[in-house]
Residue frames as qw, qx, qy, qz and C-alpha x, y, z in Angstrom:
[[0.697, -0.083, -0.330, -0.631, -0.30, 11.72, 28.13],
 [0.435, -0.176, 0.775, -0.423, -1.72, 9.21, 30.52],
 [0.580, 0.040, -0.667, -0.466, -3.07, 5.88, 28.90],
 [0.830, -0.189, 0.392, -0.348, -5.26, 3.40, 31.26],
 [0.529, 0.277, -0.751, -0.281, -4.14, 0.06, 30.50],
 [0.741, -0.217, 0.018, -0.636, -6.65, -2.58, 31.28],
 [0.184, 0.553, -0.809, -0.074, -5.17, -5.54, 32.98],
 [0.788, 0.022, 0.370, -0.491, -8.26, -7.60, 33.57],
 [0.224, -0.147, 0.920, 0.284, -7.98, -11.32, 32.12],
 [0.674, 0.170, -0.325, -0.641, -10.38, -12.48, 29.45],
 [0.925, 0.030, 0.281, -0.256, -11.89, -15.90, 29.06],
 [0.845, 0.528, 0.019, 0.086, -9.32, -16.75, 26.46],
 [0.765, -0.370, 0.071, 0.522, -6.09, -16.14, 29.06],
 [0.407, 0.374, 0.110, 0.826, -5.20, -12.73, 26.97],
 [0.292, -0.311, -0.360, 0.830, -5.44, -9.61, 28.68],
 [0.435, 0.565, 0.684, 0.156, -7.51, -7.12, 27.75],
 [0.314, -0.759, 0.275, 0.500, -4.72, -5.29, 26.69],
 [0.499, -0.056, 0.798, 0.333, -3.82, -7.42, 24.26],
 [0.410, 0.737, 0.536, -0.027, -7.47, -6.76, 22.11],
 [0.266, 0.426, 0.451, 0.738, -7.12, -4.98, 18.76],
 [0.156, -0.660, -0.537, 0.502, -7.46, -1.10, 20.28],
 [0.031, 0.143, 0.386, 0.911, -7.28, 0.62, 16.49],
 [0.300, 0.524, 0.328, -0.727, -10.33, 2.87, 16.22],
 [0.580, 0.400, -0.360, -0.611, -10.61, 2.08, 12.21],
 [0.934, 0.209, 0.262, -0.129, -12.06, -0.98, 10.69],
 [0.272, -0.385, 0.823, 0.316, -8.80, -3.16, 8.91],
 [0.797, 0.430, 0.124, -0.406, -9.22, -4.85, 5.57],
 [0.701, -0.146, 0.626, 0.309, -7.64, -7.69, 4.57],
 [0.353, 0.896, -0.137, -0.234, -6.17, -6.29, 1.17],
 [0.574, -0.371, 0.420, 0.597, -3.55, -8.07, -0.39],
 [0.634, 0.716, 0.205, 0.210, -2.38, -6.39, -3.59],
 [0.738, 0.153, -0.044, 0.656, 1.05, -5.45, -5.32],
 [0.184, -0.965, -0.028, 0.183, 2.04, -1.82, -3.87],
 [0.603, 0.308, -0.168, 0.717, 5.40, 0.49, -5.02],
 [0.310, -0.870, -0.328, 0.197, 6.57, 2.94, -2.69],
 [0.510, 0.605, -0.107, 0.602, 8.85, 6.17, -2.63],
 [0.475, -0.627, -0.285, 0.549, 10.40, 7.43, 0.56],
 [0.253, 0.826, 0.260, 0.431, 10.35, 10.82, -0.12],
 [0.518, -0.425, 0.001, 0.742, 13.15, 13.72, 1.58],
 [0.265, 0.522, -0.070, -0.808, 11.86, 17.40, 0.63],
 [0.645, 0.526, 0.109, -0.544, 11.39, 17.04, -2.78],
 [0.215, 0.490, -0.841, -0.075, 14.26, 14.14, -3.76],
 [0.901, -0.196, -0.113, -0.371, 12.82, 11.07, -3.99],
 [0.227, -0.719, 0.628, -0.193, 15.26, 9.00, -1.21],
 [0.139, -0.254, 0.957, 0.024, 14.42, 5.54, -1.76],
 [0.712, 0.124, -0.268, -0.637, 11.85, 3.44, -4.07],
 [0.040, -0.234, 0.967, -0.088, 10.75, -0.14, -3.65],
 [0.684, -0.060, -0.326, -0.650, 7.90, -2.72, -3.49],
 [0.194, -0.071, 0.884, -0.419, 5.47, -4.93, -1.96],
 [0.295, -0.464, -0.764, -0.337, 2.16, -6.27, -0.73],
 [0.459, -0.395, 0.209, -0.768, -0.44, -4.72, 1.31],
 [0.211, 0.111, -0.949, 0.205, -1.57, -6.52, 3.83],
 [0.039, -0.792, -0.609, -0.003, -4.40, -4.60, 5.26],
 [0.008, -0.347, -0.269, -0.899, -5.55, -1.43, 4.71],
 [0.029, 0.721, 0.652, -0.233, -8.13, 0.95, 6.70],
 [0.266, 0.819, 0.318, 0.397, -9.04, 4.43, 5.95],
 [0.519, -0.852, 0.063, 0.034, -6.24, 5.15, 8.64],
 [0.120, -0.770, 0.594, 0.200, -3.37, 3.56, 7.60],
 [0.705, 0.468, -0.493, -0.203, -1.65, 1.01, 5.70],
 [0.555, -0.396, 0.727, 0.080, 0.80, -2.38, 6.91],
 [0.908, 0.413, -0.072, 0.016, 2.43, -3.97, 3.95],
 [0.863, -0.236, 0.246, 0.372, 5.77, -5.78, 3.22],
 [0.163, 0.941, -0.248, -0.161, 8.69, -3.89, 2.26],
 [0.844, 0.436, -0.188, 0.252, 12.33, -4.75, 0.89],
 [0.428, 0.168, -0.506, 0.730, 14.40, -3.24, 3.40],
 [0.279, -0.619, -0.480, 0.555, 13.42, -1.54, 7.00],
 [0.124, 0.809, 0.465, 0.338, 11.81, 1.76, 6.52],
 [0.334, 0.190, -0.393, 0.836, 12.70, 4.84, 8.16],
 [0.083, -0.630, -0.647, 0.421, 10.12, 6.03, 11.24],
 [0.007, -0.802, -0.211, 0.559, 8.79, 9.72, 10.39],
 [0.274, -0.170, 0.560, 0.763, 9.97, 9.66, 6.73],
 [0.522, 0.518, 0.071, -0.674, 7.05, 11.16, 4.36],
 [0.379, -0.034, 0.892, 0.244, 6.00, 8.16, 1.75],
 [0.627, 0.291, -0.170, -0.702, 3.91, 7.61, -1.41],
 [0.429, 0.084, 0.900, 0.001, 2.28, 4.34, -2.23],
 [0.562, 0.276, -0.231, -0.744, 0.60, 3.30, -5.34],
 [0.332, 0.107, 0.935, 0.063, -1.15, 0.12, -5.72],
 [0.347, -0.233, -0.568, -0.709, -3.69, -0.90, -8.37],
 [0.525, -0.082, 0.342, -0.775, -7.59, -1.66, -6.81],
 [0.232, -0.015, 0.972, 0.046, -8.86, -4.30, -6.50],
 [0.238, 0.657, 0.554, -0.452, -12.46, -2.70, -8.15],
 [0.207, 0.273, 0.430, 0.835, -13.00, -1.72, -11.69],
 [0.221, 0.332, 0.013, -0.917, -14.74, 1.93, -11.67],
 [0.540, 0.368, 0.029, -0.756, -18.00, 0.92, -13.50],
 [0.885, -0.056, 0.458, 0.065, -17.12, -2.60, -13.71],
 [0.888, 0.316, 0.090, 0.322, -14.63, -1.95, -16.64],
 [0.508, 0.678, -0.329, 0.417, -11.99, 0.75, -15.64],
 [0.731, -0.091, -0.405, 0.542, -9.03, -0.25, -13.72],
 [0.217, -0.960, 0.086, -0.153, -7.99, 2.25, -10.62],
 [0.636, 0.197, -0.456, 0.591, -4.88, 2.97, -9.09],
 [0.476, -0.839, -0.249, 0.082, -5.08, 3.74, -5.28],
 [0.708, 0.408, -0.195, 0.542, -2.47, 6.66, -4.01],
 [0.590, -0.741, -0.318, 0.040, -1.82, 6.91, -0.67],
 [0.320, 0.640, -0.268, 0.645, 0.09, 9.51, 0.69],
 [0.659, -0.681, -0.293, -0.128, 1.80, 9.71, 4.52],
 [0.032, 0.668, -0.630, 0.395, 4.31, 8.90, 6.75],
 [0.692, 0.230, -0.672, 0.126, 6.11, 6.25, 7.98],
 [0.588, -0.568, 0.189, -0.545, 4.72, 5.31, 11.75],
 [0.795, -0.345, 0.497, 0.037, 6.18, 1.75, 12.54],
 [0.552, 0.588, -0.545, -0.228, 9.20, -0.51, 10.48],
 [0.597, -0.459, 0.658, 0.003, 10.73, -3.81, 10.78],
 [0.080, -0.458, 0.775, 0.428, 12.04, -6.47, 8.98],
 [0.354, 0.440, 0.817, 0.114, 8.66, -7.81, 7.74],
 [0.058, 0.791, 0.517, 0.321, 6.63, -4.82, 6.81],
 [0.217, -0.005, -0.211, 0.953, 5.80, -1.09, 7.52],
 [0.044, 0.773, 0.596, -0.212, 2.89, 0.63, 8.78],
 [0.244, 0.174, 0.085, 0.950, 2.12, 4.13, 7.38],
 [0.273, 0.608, 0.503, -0.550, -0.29, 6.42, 8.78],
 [0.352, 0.524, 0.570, 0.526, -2.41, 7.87, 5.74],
 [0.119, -0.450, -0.248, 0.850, -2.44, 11.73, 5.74],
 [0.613, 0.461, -0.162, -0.621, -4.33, 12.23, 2.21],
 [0.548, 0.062, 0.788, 0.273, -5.50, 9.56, -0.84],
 [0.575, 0.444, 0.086, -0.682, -6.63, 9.28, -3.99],
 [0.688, 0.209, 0.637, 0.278, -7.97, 6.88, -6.68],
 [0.195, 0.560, -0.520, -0.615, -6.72, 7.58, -10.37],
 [0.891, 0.234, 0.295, -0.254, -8.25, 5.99, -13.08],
 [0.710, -0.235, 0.640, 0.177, -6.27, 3.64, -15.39],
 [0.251, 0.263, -0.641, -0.676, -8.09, 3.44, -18.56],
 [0.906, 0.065, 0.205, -0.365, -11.38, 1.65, -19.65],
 [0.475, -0.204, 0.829, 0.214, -10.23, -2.07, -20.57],
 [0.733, 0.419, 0.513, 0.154, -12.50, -2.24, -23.59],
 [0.331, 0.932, -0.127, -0.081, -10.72, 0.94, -24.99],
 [0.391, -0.615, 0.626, 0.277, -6.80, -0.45, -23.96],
 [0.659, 0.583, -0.426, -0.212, -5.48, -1.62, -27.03],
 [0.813, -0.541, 0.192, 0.100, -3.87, -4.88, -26.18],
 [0.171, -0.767, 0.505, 0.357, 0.10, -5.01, -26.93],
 [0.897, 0.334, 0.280, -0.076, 0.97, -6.20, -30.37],
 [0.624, -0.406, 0.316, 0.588, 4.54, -6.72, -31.75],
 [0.254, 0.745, -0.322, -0.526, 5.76, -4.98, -34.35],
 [0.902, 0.422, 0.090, 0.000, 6.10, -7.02, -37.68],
 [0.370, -0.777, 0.408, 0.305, 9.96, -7.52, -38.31],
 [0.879, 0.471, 0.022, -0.065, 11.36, -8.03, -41.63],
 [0.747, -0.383, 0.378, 0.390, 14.10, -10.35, -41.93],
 [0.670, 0.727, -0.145, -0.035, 16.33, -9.70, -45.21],
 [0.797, -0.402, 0.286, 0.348, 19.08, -11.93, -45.72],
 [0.068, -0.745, 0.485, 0.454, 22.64, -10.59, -47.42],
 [0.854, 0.476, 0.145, -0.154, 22.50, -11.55, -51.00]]
């Protein structure tokens, strides 16, 4: 494959090479993400982050260790959007692993979906058990 690369200067001394040449709109997303590096059907390594942005192309959040290029991944982060203003989603983004380094990892997205959570006025919220003490007569 042959790629033109434009080496004309801009007004602002950057090439215009340089310019953002993704084809999807980016969204500044931050929000907590887990991930699973997946290896047939063995899940090869698990971990967590933050998104950073997000398009409807791919992904670039921070990881815990360097990623592996071409490895098949699953991400699950919560939304940042309640479903009818009261139930919580959970975004899940299935792909593969397309750039790594020691900040972050890009994944291309090959399928998604949102899962709902539960309505918040139905979640019960978490109440300890009562614990009776009884001391040795």
């Amino acid at each position: 494959m042959i790629e033109f690369v434009d080496q004309r200067m801009l007004s602002d001394g950057s090439s215009a090479s340089d310019r953002e040449r993704r084809i999807k709109r980016r969204f500044t997303i931050e929000q907590d993400v887990r991930y699973k590096m997946l290896y047939g059907q063995r899940i090869a390594e698990t971990g967590s982050g933050k998104t950073l942005n997000i398009s409807s192309g791919g992904v670039w959040f921070t990881t815990e260790n360097m990623l592996t290029s071409g490895m098949p991944i699953e991400l699950s982060m919560n939304w940042p959007v309640l479903l009818n203003d009261s139930c919580p989603m959970k975004l899940m983004i299935y792909g593969c692993v397309v750039r790594s380094n020691e900040k972050g990892a890009a994944v291309a997205i090959e399928r998604y979906e949102f899962r709902t959570q539960g309505s918040r006025p139905f979640q019960q919220p978490a109440i300890p058990m009562p614990v009776e003490l009884r001391l040795p007569s």
